[in-house]
NUSELO-6191 format. One record per residue (C-alpha): residue in one letter; residue number from 1; y, z, x. Coordinates in steps of 0.2 Angstrom, whole numbers, padded with zeros to 4 digits. Each point is the difference from the previous one (the first is absolute). Layout:
REM NUSELO-6191
a, NUM, Y, Z, X
...
This chain:
REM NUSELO-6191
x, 1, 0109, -0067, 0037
x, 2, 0012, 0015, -0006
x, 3, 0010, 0009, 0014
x, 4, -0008, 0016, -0007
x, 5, -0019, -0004, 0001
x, 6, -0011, 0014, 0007
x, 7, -0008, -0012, 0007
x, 8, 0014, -0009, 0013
x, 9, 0001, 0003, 0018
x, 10, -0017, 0007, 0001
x, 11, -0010, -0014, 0011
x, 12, -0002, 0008, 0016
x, 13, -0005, 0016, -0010
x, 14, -0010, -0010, -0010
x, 15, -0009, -0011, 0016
x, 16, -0007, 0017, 0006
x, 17, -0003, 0011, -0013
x, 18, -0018, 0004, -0003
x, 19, -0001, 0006, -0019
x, 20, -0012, -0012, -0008
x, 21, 0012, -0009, -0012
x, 22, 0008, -0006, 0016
x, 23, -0013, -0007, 0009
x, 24, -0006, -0009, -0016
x, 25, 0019, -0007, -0001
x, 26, -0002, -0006, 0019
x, 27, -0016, -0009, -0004
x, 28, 0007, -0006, -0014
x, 29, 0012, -0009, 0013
x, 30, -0012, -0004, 0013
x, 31, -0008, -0011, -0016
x, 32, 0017, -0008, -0005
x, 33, 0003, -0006, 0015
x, 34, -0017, -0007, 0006
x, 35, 0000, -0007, -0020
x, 36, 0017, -0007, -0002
x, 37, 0007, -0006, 0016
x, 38, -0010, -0016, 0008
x, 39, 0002, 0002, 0019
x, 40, 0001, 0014, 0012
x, 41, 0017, -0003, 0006
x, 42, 0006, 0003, -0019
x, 43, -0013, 0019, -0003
x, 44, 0009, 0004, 0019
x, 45, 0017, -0001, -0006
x, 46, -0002, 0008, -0015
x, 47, -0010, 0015, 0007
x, 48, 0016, 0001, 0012
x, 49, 0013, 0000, -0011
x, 50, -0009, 0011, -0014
x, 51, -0004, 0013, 0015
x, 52, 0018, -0001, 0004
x, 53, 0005, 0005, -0017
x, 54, 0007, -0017, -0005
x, 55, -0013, -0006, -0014
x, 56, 0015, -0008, -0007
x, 57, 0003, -0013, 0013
x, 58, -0020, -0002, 0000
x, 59, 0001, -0006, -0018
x, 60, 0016, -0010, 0002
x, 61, -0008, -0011, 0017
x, 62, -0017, -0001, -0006
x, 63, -0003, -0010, -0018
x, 64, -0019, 0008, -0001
x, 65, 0006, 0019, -0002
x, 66, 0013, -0005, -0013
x, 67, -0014, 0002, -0015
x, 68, 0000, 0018, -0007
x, 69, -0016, 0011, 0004
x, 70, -0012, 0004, -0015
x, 71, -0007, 0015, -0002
x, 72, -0014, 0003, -0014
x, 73, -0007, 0012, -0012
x, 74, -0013, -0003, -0013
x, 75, -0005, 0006, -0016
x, 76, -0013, 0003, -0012
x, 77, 0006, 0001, -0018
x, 78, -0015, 0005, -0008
x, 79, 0007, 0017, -0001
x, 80, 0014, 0013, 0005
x, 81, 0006, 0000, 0014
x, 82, -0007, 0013, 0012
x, 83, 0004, 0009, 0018
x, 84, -0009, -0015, 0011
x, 85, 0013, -0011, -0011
x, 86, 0014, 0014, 0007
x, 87, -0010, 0000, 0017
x, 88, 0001, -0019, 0002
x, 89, 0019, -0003, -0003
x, 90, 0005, 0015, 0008
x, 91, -0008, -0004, 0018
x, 92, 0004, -0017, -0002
x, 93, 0019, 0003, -0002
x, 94, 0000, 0009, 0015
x, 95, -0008, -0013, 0011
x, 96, 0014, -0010, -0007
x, 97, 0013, 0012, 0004
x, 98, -0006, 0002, 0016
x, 99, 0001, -0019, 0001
x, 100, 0018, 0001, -0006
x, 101, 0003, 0012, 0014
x, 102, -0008, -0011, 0014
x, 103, 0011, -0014, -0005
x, 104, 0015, 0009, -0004
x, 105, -0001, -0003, -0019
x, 106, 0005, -0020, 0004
x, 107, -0017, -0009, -0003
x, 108, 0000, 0000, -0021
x, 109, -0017, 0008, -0007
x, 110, -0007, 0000, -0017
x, 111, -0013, 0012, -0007
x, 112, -0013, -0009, -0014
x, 113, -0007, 0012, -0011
x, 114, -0013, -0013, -0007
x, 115, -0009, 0003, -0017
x, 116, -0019, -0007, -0001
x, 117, 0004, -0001, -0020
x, 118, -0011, -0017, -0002
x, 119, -0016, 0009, 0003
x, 120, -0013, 0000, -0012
x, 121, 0001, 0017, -0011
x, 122, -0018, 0006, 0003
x, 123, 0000, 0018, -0007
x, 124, 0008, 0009, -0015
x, 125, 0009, 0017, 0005
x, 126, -0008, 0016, -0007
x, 127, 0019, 0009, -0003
x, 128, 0007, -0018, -0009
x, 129, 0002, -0001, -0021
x, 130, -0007, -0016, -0007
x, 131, -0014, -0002, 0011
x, 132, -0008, -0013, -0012
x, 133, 0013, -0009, 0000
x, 134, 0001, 0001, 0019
x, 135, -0018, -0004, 0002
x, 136, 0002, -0015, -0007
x, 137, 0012, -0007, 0010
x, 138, -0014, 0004, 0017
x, 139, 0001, -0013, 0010
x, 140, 0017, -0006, -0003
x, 141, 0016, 0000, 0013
x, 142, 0006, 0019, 0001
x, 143, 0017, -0010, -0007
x, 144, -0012, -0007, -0014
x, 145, -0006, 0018, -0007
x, 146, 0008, 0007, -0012
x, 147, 0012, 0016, 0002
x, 148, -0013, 0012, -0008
x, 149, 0016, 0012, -0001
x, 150, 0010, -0013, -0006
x, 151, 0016, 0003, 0009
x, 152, -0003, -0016, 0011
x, 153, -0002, -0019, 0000
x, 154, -0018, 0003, 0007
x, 155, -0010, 0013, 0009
x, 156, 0005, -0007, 0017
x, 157, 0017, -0002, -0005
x, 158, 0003, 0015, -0005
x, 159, -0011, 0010, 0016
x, 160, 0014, -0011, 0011
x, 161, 0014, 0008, -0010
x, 162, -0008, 0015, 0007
x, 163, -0003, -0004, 0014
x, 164, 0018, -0006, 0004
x, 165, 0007, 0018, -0008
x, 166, -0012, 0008, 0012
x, 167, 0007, -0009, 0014
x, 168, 0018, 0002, -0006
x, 169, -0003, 0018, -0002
x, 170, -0001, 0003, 0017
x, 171, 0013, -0010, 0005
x, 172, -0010, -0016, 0010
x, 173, 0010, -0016, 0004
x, 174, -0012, -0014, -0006
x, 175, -0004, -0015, -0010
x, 176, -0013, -0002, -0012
x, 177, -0010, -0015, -0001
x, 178, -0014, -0004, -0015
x, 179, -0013, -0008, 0006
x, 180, 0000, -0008, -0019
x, 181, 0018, -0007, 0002
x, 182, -0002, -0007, 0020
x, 183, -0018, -0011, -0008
x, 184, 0009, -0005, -0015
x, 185, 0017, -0004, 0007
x, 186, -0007, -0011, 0012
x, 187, 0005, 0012, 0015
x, 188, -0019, -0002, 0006
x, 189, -0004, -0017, -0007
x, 190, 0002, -0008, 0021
x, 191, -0010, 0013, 0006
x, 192, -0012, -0002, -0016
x, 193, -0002, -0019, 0005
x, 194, -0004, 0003, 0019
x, 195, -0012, 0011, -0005
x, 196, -0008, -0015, -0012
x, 197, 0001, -0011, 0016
x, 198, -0009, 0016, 0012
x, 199, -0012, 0004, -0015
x, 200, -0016, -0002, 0013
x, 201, 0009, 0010, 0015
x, 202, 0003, 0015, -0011
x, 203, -0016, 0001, -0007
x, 204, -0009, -0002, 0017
x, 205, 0012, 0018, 0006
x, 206, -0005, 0005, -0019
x, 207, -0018, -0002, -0002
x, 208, -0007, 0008, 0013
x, 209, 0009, 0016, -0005
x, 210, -0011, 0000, -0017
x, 211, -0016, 0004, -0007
x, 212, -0011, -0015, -0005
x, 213, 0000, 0002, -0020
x, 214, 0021, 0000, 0003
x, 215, -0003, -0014, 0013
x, 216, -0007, -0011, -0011
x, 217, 0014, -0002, -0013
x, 218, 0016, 0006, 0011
x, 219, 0016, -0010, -0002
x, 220, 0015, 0006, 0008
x, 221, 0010, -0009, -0015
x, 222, -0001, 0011, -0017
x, 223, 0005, -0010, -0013
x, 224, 0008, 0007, -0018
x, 225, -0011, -0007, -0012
x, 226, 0009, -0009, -0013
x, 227, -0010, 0006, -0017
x, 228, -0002, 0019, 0004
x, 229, 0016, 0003, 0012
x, 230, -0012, 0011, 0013
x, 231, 0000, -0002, 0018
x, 232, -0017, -0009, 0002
x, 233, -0012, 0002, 0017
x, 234, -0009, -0016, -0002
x, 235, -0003, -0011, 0013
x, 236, 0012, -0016, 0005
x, 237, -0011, -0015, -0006
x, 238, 0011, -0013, 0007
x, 239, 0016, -0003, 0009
x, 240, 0014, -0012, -0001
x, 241, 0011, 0002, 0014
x, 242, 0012, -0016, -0001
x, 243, 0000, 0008, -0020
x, 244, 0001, 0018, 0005
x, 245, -0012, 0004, -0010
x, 246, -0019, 0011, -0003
x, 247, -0012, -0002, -0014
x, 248, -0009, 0014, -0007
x, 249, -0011, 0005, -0016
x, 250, 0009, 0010, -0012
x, 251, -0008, 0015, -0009
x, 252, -0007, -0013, -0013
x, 253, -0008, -0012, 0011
x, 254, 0016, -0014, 0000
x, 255, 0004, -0006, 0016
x, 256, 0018, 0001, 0005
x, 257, 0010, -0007, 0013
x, 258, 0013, 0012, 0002
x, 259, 0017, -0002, 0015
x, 260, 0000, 0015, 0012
x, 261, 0018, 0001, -0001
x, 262, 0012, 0007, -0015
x, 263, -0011, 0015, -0002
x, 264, -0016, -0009, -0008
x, 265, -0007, 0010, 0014
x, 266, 0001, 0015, 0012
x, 267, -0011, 0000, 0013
x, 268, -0013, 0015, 0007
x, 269, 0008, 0011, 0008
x, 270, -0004, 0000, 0018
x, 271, 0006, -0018, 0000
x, 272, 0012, 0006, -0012
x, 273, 0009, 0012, 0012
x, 274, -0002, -0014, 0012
x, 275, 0009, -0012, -0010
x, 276, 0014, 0013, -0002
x, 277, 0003, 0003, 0016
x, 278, 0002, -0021, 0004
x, 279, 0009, -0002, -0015
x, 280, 0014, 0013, 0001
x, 281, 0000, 0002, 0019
x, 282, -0006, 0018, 0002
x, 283, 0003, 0007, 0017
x, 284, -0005, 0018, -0003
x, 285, -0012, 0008, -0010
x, 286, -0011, 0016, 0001
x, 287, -0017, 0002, -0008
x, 288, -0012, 0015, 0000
x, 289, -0013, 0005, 0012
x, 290, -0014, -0006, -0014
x, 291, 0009, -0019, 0001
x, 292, -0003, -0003, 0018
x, 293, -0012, -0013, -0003
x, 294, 0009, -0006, -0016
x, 295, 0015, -0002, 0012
x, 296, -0010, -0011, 0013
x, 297, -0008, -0012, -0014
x, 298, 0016, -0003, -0007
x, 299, 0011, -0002, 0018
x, 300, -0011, -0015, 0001
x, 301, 0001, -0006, -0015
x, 302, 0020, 0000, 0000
x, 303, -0001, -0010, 0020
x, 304, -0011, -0013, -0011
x, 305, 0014, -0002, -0012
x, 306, 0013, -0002, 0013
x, 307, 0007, 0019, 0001
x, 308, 0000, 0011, 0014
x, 309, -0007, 0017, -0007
x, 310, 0011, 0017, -0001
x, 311, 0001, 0015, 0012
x, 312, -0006, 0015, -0007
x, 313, -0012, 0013, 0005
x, 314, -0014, 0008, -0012
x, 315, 0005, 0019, -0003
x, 316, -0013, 0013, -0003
x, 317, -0004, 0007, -0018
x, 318, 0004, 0016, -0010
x, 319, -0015, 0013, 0003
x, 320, 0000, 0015, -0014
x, 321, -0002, 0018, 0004
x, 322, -0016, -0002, 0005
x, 323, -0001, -0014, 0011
x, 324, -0002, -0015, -0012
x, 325, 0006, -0016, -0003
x, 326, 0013, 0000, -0016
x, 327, -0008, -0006, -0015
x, 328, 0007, -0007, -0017
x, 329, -0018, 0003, -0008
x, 330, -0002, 0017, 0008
x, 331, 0018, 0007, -0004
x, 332, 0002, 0008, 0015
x, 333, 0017, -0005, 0007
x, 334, 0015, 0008, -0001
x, 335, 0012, -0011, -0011
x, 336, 0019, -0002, 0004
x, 337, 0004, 0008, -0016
x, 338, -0011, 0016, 0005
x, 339, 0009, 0002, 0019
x, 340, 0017, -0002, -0007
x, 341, -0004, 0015, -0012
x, 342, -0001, 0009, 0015
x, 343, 0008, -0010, 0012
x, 344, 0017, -0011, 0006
x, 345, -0003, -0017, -0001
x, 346, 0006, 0000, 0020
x, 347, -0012, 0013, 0003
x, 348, -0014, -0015, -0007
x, 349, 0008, -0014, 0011
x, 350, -0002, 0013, 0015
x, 351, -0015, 0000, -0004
x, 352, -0004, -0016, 0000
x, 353, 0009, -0002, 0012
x, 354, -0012, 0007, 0014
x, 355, -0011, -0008, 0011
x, 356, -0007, -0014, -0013
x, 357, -0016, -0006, 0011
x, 358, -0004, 0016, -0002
x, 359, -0011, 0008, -0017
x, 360, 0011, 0014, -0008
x, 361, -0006, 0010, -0015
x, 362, 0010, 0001, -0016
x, 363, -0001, 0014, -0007
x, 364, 0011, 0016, -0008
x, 365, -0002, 0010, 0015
x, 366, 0009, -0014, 0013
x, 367, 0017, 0001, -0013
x, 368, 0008, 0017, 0005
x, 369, -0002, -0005, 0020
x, 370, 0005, -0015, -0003
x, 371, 0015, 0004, -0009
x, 372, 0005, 0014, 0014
x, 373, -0004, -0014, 0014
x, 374, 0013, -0014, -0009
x, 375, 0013, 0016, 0001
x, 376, -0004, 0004, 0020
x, 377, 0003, -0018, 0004
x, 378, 0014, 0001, -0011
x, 379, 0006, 0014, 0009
x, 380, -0004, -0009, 0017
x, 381, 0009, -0015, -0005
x, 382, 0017, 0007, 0003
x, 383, -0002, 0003, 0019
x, 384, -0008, -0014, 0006
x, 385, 0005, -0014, 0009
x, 386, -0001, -0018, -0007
x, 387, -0016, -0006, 0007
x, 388, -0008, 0015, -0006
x, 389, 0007, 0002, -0017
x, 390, -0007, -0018, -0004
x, 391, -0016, 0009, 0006
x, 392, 0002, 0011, -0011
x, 393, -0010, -0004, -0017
x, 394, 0012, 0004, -0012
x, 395, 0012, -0011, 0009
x, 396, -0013, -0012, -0009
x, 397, -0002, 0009, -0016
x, 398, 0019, 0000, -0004
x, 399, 0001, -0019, 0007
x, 400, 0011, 0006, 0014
x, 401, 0009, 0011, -0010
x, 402, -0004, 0017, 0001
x, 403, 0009, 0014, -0008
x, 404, 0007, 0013, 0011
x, 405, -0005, 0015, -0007
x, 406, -0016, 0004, -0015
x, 407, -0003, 0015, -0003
x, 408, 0004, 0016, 0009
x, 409, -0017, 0009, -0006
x, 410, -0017, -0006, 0005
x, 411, -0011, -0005, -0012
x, 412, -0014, 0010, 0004
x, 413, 0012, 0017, -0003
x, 414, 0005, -0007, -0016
x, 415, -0018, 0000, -0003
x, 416, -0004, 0018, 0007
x, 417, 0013, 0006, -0007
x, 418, -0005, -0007, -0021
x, 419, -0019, 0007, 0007
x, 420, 0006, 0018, 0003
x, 421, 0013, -0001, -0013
x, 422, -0010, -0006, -0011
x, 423, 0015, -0011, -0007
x, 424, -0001, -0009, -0018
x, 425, 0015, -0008, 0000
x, 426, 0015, -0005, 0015
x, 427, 0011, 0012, -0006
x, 428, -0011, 0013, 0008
x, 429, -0001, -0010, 0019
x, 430, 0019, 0000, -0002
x, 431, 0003, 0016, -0002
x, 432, -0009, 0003, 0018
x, 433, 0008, -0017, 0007
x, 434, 0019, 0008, -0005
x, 435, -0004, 0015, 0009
x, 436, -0003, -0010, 0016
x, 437, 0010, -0013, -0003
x, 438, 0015, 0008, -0010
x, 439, 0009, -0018, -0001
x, 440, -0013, -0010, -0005
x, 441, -0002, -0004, -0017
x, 442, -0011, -0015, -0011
x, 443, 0016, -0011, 0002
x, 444, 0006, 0003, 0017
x, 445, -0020, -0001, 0005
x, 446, -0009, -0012, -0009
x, 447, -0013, -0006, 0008
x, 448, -0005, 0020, 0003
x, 449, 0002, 0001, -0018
x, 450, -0013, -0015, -0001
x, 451, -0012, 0009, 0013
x, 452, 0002, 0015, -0009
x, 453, -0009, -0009, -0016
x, 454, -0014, -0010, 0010
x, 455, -0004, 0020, 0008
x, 456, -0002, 0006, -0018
x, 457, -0012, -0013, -0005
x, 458, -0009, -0002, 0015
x, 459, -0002, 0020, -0003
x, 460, -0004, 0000, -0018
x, 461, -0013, -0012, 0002
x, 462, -0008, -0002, 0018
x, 463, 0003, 0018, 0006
x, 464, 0000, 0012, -0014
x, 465, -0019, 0002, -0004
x, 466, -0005, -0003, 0017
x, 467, 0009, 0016, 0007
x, 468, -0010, 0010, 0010
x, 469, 0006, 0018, 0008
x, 470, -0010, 0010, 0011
x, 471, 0001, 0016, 0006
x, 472, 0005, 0005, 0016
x, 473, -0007, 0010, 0015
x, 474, 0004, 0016, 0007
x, 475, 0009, -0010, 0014
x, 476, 0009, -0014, -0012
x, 477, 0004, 0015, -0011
x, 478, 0009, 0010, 0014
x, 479, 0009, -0015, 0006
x, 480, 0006, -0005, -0017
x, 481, 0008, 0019, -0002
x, 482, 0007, -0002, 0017
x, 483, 0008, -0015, -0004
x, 484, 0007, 0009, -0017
x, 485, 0008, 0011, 0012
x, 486, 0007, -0011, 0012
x, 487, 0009, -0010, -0018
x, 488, 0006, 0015, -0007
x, 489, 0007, 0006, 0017
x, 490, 0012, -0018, -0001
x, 491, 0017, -0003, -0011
x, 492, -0006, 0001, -0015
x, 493, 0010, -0019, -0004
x, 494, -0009, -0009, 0015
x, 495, -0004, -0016, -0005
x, 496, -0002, -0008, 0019
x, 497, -0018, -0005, 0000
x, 498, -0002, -0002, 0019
x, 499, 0005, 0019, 0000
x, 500, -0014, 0006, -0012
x, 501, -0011, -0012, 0009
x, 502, 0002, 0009, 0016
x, 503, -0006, 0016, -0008
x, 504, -0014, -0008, -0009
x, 505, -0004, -0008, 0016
x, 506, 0002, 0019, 0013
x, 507, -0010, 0007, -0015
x, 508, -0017, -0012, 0004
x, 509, 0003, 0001, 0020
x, 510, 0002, 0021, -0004
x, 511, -0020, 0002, -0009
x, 512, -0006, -0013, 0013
x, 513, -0003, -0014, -0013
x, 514, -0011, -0013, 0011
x, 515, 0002, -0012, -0003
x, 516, 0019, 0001, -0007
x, 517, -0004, -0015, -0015
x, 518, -0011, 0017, -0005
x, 519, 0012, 0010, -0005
x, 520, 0008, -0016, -0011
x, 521, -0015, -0004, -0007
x, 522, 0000, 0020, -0006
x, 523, 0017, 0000, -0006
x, 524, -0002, -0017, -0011
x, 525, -0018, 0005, -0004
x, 526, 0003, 0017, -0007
x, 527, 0019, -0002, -0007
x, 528, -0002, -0016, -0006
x, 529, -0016, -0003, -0004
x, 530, 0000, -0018, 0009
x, 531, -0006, -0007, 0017
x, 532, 0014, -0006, 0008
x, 533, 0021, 0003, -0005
x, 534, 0016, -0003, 0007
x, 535, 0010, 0012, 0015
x, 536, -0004, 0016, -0007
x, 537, 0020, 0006, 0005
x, 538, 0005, -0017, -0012
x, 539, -0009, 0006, -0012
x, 540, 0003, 0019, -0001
x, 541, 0021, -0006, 0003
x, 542, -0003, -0009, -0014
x, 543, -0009, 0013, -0010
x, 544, 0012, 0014, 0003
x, 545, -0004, 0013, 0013
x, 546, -0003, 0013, -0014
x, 547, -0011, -0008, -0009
x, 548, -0009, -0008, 0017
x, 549, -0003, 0020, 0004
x, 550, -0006, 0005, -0016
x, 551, -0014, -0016, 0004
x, 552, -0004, 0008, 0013
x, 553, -0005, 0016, -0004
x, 554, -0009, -0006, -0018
x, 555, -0009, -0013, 0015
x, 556, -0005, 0015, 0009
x, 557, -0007, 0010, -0013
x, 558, -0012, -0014, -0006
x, 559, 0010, 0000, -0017
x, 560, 0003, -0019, 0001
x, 561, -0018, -0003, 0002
x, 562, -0006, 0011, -0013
């Protein structure tokens, strides 16, 4: 453990916080414990002295805590990776931070970002060159399949190399594991053996889970047939344990007895993520809502095989704008490339961040608040006391290292403020920021600098054609010439938004605006053509009182509806 860790001296804040990565961390312990030590006199002491902030002395006295603690990820490299890729690491690094925090950063973790990569390739991409080529390696290990770009050993290869950038991209403490290297290097051959031995226990959790046609020829070994090089779903003809052994018909008829270690077989993957789990000693792993039962099936395979299954819980999906689940095959996700185009990625992990039990849509419209929520807990950050700044979810987005300061300009302003400029470029936002901000530049304020760039796009493209003005009423047109009076009666260099905000707000208490969010809903509604905006006083400050008046008046008049 480093003396600088984030994560160090934060136990008894840990033991009682309730922000979900922790309460994952401390079932994660309750599991260690009840898994690792024998008696109750051992899981006593070490509750003690972990609760008394000295995991280190718990690991030192008791031999059965010494082992590290595995956390696990997996991988599907059949193609790019994608947000539930993101979505998966990212929450699960947090429960292992939270871990770190509960046990004072002494109790070693590793994080397994596992690559399925000896799965049979089953279907050619539509976007990929070469797809004859491609087509007729189907069937094949995805590290079989040749690189239709060329760039790669194979196509699995070469997706991992992707992967891996992905991951690297964003900064994640990992290691990578191929499922291809673990069969072949013999990582999973004693797991691979006990699972020979336990053949008839698996398939009794196994069978009962399947349909009768898939009953009939299921085997939970799949051997690599010898002749073609394809992953083969035959059934296991006969079993040599003392051997270590399974015979099977190949694709032309030839029996073949085959060992089920050295990668001459991968196994299906239910039992497949059992055997992981037993072979590499997974003590935490997370799995989405639609894998509850997969989760179950496999738990008992992985006690057959002599493991103890990993803590996790099952997070709810990604609904789109209207309510449904994500789809690759409907194209209605919001891909990580897409919200970074309009978005921080901090503003993502926020995101993601938030109450994952719990279905969120993705979709454009959640980015801007998003974003402005990541700055107010930003912004909140500084003046909170320990146990609730690890409370605080970017406390977890920044792995206990939050900056002190972001931006000095909400989002959403940035955003009104492209809308009723209707700004090209971020030399026009800047020439509004310097007014307000008359020190700040691009280089003193970068990541304002960023924001400014992620306003203009979301503008250009999600706002833009969709502006709608309205014209006022009698009473929202008095108001809004009222207000113009109020502004040009200040000093014409105020900047203070909570002054404007004042008159802005005596303005909709003056014309009897009930209720008040009336009067806000008028001004955003008629000035800026949009539902909802930031603190009209931010804004206007932001603006420049001049041109905030002569908005006003053109608002009154009905010439911004015309």
């Amino acid at each position: 453990m480093s003396d600088t860790s984030p994560f160090a001296g934060l136990s008894t804040e840990a033991l009682n916080a309730r922000a979900w990565p922790f309460e994952q961390a401390r079932n994660l312990l309750a599991r260690l414990l009840k898994s690792r030590l024998e008696s109750d006199e051992d899981r006593d002491l070490a509750s003690t002295l972990i609760h008394a902030g000295k995991t280190d002395e718990a690991l030192a006295t008791l031999p059965g805590m010494q082992r590290e603690v595995i956390f696990e990820t997996g991988y599907g490299p059949s193609g790019l990776p994608h947000i539930g890729t993101f979505n998966e690491v990212l929450r699960t690094t947090m429960v292992r931070n939270a871990f770190r925090a509960l046990t004072g950063d002494h109790w070693p973790t590793r994080l397994y970002c596992f690559s399925d990569d000896m799965d049979g390739f089953r279907k050619v991409p539509e976007n990929v060159p070469n797809r004859e080529q491609m087509a007729e390696d189907l069937g094949k290990p995805l590290t079989e399949v040749r690189d239709p770009f060329g760039d790669g050993e194979s196509f699995g290869r070469a997706n991992n190399a992707r992967l891996r950038a992905f991951l690297d991209q964003y900064g994640f403490e990992y290691e990578f594991l191929s499922a291809t290297d673990c069969y072949r290097s013999g990582r999973f051959d004693a797991t691979l053996l006990k699972a020979l031995e336990r053949f008839d226990d698996i398939q009794a959790i196994m069978l009962p889970t399947l349909g009768p046609d898939r009953r009939a020829t299921y085997s939970p070994f799949l051997p690599i047939s010898p002749t073609t090089g394809r992953v083969l779903q035959v059934p296991t003809l006969e079993r040599n344990v003392e051997a270590g052994t399974i015979v099977f018909e190949d694709e032309d008829g030839t029996r073949v007895e085959t060992p089920v270690t050295g990668g001459r077989v991968k196994m299906q993957w239910k039992p497949d993520w059992a055997m992981r789990w037993a072979a590499l000693g997974v003590d935490y792993e997370m799995a989405g809502k639609d894998l509850i039962e997969s989760v179950k099936v496999s738990s008992r395979i992985c006690r057959v095989l002599g493991g103890t299954p990993p803590e996790g819980f099952n997070f709810e999906l990604f609904l789109d704008g209207e309510g449904r689940k994500i789809s690759k095959s409907l194209g209605n996700g919001l891909s990580i490339e897409e919200w970074l185009h309009y978005g921080t990625p901090e503003s993502l992990a926020f995101y993601i961040y938030a109450s994952p039990k719990s279905a969120k849509k993705l979709h454009f419209d959640v980015i801007p608040r998003a974003v402005d929520d990541y700055l107010g807990q930003i912004d909140a950050y500084r003046d909170q006391e320990i146990d609730k700044r690890i409370e605080n979810p970017v406390w977890h987005v920044h792995e206990g290292k939050p900056p002190a300061s972001v931006s000095p300009v909400p989002f959403s302003l940035l955003l009104n403020l492209a809308s009723v400029a209707n700004a090209t470029d971020k030399d026009a936002l800047w020439a509004y920021i310097s007014r307000y901000l008359p020190e700040a530049t691009p280089q003193t304020e970068p990541t304002l600098d960023k924001l400014a760039g992620y306003a203009l796009n979301y503008y250009q493209d999600r706002v833009r054609a969709s502006k709608v003005f309205r014209a006022p009423t009698e009473k929202e047109a008095a108001a809004f010439r009222d207000l113009a009076d109020r502004l040009r009666a200040l000093p014409a260099d105020t900047t203070e938004g909570e002054i404007i905000q004042n008159e802005v707000y005596a303005v909709g208490k003056e014309h009897a605006f009930e209720p008040l969010r009336a009067w806000f809903g008028a001004l955003y509604e008629v000035l800026l053509g949009a539902s909802q905006g930031p603190r009209f006083g931010s804004f206007a400050a932001i603006y420049g009182l001049d041109r905030t008046i002569d908005l006003l008046e053109s608002g009154a008049k009905g010439d911004l509806a015309a």
